[in-house]
N, C-alpha and C positions, 0 to 999 in steps of 0.2 A: 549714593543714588539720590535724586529729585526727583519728583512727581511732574506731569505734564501741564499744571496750570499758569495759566498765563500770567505773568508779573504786569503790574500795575502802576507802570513807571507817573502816572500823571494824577493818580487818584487812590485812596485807601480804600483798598479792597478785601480779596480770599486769599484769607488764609493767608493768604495769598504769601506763601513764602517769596513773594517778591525779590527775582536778582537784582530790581533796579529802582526801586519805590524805597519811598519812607512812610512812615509811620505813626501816630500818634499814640500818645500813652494809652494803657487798656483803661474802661471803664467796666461796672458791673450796671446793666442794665433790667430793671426790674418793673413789675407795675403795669395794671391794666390803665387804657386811655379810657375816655370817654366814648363812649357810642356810635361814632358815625354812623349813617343808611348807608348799606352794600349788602351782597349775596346772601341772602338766606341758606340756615342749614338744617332745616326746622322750623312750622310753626310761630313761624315769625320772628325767629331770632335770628341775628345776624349770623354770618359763616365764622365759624372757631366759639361759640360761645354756650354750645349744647353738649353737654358728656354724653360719647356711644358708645358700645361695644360694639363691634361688627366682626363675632370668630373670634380668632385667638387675640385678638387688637381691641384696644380703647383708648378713646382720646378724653383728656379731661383739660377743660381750660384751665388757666392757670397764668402765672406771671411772665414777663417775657425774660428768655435766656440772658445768661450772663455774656458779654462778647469782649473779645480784647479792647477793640477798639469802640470808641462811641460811636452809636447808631441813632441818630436822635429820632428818624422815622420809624422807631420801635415804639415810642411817648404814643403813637396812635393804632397802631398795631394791635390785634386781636393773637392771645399767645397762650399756651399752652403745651403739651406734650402726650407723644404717642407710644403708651406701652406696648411691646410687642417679645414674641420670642428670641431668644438670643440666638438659637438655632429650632428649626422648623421641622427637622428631622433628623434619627440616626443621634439622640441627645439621650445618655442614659442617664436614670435618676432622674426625672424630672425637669421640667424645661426651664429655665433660669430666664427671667423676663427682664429685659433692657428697657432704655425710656429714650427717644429722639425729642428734641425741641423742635415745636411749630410756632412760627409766627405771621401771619397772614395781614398784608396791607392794604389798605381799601383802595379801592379806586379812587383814580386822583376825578373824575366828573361829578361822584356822587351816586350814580345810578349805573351801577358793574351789568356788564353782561352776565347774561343766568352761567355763562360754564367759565371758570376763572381759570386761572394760568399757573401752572408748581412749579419749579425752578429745581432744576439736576445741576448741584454743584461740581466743579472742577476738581481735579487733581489727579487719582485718587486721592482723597485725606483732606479736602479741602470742606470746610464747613458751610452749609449752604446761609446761613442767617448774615453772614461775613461778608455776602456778595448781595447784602440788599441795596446799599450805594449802588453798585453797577448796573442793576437791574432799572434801580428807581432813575437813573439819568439817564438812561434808555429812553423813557416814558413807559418801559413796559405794563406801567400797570394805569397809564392813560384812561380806560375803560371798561375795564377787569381785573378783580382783586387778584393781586399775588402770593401764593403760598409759598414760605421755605420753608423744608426740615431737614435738620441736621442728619446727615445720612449717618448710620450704625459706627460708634469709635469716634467721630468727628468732635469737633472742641466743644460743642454745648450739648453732646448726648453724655447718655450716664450708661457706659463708662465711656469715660475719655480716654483712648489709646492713644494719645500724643507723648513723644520721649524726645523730649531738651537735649538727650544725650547727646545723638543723631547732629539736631542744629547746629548743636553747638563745635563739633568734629567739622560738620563742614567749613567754619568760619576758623578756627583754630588750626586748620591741616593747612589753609594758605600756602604756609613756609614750605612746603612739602610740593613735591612734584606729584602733580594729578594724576598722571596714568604708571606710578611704578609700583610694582607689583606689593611693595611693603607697603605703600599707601592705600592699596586695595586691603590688607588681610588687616590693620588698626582698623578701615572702613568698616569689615565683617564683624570686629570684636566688638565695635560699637553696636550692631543688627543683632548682634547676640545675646549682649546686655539691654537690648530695650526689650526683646522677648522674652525674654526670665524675666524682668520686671511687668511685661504683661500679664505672665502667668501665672506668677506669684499674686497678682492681684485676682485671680478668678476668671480670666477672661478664657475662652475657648476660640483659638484663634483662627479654626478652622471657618467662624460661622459671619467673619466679616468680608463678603462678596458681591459682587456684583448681583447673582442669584436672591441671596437673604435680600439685599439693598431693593430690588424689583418687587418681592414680595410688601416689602415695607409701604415703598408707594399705592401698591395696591389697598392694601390696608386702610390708609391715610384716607383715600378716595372716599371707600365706604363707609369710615367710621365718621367724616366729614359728612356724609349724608349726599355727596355731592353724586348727580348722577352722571353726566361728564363733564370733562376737564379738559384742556390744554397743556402742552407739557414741554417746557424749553430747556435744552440742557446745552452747556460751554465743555471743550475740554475733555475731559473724562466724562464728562455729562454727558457727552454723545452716547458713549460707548455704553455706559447704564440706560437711556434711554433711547436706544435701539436692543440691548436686551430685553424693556420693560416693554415694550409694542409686543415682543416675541410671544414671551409668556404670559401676559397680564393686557390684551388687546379692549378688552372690555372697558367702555365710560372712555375710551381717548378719542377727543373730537379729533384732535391736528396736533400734529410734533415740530418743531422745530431745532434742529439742531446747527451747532456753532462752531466748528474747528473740529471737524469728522475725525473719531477714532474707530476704525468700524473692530466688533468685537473678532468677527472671522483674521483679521489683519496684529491685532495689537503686538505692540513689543518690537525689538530691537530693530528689527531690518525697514519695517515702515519708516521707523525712529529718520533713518537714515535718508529713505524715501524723501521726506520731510525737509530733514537738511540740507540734500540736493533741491528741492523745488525751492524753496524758502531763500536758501541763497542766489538759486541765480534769478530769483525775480528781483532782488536789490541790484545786484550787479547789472544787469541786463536795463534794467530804469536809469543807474547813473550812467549806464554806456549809452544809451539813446537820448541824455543832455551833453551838448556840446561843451559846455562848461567842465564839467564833474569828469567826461571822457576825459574830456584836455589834459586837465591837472593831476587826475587818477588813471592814467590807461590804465587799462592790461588786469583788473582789478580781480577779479576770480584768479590769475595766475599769481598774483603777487600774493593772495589769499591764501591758496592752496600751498606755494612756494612757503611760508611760513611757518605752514601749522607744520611739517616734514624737516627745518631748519629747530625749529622749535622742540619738538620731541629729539630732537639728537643732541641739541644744545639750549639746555633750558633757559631765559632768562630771569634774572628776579631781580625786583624792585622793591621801596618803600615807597608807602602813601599815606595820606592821614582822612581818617574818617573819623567824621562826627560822631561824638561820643564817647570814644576810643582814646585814653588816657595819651596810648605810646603811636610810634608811627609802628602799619601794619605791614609786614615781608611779605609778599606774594612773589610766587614761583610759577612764570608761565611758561607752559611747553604747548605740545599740540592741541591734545585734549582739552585741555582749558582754555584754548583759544577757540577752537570750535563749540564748545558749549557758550563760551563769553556770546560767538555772534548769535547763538541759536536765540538767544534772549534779547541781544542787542537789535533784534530784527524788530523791535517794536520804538525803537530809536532810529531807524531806519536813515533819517536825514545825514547822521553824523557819522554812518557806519566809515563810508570811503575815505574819510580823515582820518579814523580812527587807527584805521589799517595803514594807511599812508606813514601817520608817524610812526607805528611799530616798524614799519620797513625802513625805515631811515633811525632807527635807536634808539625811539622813543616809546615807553608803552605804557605812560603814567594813563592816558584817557581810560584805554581798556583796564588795566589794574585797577584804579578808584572805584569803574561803573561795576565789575565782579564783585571785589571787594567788598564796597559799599550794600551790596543787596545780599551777601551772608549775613554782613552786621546788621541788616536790620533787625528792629525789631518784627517785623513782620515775617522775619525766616525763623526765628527761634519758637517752638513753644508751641505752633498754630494748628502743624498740618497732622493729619493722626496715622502715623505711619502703624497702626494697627489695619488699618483699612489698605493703606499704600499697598504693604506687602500680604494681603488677603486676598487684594485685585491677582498685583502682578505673579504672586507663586502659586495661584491655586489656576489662571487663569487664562497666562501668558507662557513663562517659563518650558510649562511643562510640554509645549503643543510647538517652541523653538529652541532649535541647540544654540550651542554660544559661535558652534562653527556657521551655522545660518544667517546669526549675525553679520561675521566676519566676511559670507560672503558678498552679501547683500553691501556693505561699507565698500568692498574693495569693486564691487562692479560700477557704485555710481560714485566712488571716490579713487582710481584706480593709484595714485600717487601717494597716497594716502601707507603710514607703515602698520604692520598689525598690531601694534602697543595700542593706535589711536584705534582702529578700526573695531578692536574688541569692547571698546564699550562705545556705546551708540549715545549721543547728546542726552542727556538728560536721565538715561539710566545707567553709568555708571556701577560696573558690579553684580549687575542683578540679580546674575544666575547664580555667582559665593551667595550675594546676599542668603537668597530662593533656597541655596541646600541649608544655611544657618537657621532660619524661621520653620522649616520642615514641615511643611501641614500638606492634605493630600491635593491631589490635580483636582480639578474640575471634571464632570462628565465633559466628553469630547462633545456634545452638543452646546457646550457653550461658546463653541465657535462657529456656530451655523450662520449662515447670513440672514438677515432679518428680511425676510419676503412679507409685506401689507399694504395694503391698497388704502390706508391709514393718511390723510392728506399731509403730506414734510415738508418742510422747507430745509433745504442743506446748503448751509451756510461755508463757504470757506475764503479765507485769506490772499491773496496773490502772494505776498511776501512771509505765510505762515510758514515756520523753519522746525515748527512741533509738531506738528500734525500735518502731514501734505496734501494741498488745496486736492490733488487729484483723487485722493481717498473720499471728497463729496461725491463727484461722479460715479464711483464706483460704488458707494450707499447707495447711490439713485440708482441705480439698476435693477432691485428689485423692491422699489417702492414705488410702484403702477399710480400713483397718484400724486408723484414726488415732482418739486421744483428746485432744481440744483441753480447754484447762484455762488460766482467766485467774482469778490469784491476786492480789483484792483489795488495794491499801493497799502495794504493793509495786511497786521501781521496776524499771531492765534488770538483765536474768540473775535471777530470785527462787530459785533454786537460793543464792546467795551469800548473802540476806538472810533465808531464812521459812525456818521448820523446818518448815511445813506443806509447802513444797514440796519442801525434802528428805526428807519424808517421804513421799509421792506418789512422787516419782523412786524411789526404794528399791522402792517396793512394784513401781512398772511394771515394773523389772527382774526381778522374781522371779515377775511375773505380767501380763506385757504388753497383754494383751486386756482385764484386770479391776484397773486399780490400784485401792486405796484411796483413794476423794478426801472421806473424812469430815471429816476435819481441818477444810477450806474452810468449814463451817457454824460455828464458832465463832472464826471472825476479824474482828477490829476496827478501825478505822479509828485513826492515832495520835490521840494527843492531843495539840493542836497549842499551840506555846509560847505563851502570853497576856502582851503586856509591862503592865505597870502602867497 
């Protein structure tokens, strides 16, 4: 199984188990900067620089987290960590207290607005301090210091629930055909093996969710001293940050969210939702160039015609990836071909070649690009599949069967066979996974729709294939104060890819009710590769 964060084909990002980014070596990052002028949190100190208790929470500054990858805008970063309970309730013997890393960036003007911005990382399992590159090339913090903390399990909180085991099955199974059932139960032995190894370390696994995660921000707020905030979440950020409006409305000036997971929706059948939108907004751009129709007709059928060719008669190649002593065997069938485009969709330009040569006998493109982003180094090691499957089995699982799934796949995939349709892009497995990790449901109120008159911006993709652009509108429904905004030609998270929408997010910030969404009128569809 993968979590739902977006890969980072053009930049080093979260966590980001990236299917199609590289990476550079990790560094350990430590050490307070000098002082810049920005938000106060106290008596004339700057924000991140005062130790508070506020309730069961305390933050104490302190040095900035350790990150895989260098972050060099941590050198000026205000940083430290927030203790909090590992579980808030129903903990017997005594509450066992966990630590998140915060690191807070000053405005890049000098002179922050009084209510600054916290950033809801991606995944589940995605580390927020990991995504301060993406944030800071935004501009988001243009005029308002930027908060990240590592949500509960994630790679710079203490404990770190990330398991190499997991990564590393996904990038070694290659050889192996994706959707066959023996490759699902090795999937599970490895889900199995990373929870004994969680548990045996102390962890209580029941107590990493969305819920505990909501309470934490809360926390964060008052022990910061801050009296409101801003609050932008990517990804699975959404869906933590339409819970945290729910239960925790207090101090939030404006929300803005990025590639909608709404919590009422999550899990398998959206999944799919998603992959039908996502796809035919590629398909449907290269049909309306004359060029890209020409050379690629018929491009959803040849697509679909594939992944059902594909699952009955698997193909398998060699390819060589950087780093990689030997050349690596990949085994494509259906499933692995629909998950290849779900990510390919932020490659968008090269998609209709890429499918073109698999249909004529060639499938080195799509192999390398799959390939290539298990071996990263930014798939292995990053994402904290304690949190992953805290979300998805206490949260999702339990509220969809696996039949719900299947039929959700077979209504907007009707050609589609049920080997593929049983596991939905990007969760692979989930519900074996879900009975192997065992922890309990969720109150069924964690699928309420998040009703607030809270000012939003809802951000979605045209060609997003993980999260379906139409699930912004449906957030917006009940947020009486909400501006839904679907950003043409662009895949999950458009915050990471379009300066149209970091320019929109910027403005909502400084004008919540009335953003600029001028920009949207002079946006293009790419130009997509034409092979000879």
């Amino acid at each position: 199984m993968m979590s739902l964060s977006p890969p980072r084909p053009r930049r080093a990002s979260r966590r980001l188990p990236a299917m199609l980014a590289g990476a550079t070596a990790g560094a350990l990052v430590v050490g307070l900067a000098a002082l810049p002028a920005h938000a106060e949190s106290g008596a004339g100190a700057p924000l991140g620089t005062v130790a508070r208790t506020a309730g069961d929470a305390r933050f104490e500054p302190g040095p900035c987290p350790r990150t895989a990858d260098p972050i060099p805008d941590l050198e000026r970063a205000y940083c430290g960590t927030l203790t909090v309970p590992e579980k808030r309730s129903g903990h017997k013997g005594g509450r066992k207290k966990i630590t998140l890393a915060v690191a807070i960036i000053p405005a890049a003007n000098g002179r922050p607005a009084p209510d600054p911005i916290v950033w809801l990382a991606g995944g589940p399992g995605d580390d927020a301090v990991s995504e301060i590159p993406m944030a800071l090339a935004g501009g988001l913090n243009s005029d308002r210091d930027v908060i990240f903390m590592s949500q509960r399990g994630t790679y710079s909180a203490d404990p770190e629930l990330t398991c190499r085991n997991i990564d590393e099955f996904a990038a070694d199974s290659l050889d192996l055909v994706f959707g066959a059932p023996s490759t699902g139960r090795l999937h599970v032995e490895e889900t199995r093996k990373c929870r004994d190894q969680l548990v045996s370390r102390g962890a209580d696994l029941s107590a990493y969710n969305g819920t505990e995660s909501s309470a934490d921000y809360d926390a964060l707020r008052k022990a910061l001293g801050i009296e409101q905030w801003n609050v932008f979440g990517i990804s699975y950020g959404t869906d933590l940050a339409l819970q945290y409006m729910r239960l925790h409305p207090k101090g939030i000036r404006s929300v803005g969210i990025d590639g909608v997971l709404p919590p009422s929706l999550a899990g398998g059948a959206v999944t799919w939702q998603a992959a039908r939108e996502g796809f035919d907004g590629i398909f449907k751009a290269c049909e309306d160039q004359p060029a890209c129709n020409t050379r690629y007709p018929n491009l959803k059928a040849t697509f679909e015609r594939l992944v059902v060719e594909l699952e009955a008669e698997p193909m398998t190649t060699t390819v060589t990836i950087p780093g990689q002593p030997e050349p690596v065997k990949v085994v494509l069938d259906g499933g692995l071909l629909v998950n290849w485009l779900t990510f390919a969709s932020h490659l968008a330009a090269g998609v209709p070649r890429s499918i073109d040569e698999l249909a004529h006998g060639n499938p080195q493109r799509i192999a390398e690009q799959y390939a290539g982003g298990k071996y990263s180094p930014q798939a292995i090691g990053r994402v904290s599949h304690g949190l992953v499957f805290g979300v998805f089995c206490s949260e999702w699982t339990p509220f969809e069967s696996e039949e719900d799934v299947i039929r959700a796949g077979r209504r907007l995939f009707p050609s589609f066979p049920r080997s593929v349709l049983a596991n939905a892009p990007l969760l692979s497995w989930m519900h074996a996974d879900c009975r192997a990790w065992d922890i309990p449901a969720a109150p069924p109120s964690i699928r309420d729709v998040t009703v607030s008159d809270i000012p939003t911006l809802v951000l979605s993709g045209g060609f997003d294939a993980q999260t379906a652009p139409s699930s912004g509108p449906y957030a917006a429904r009940t947020l009486s104060r909400s501006t839904p905004v679907t950003v043409p030609y662009v895949a999950h998270v458009v915050f990471a890819d379009s300066p149209c929408a970091q320019t929109i997010t910027r403005s909502f910030f400084n004008t919540p009710t009335a953003p600029d969404r001028s920009c949207l009128a002079g946006l293009q569809p790419p130009a997509f590769e034409i092979a000879p």
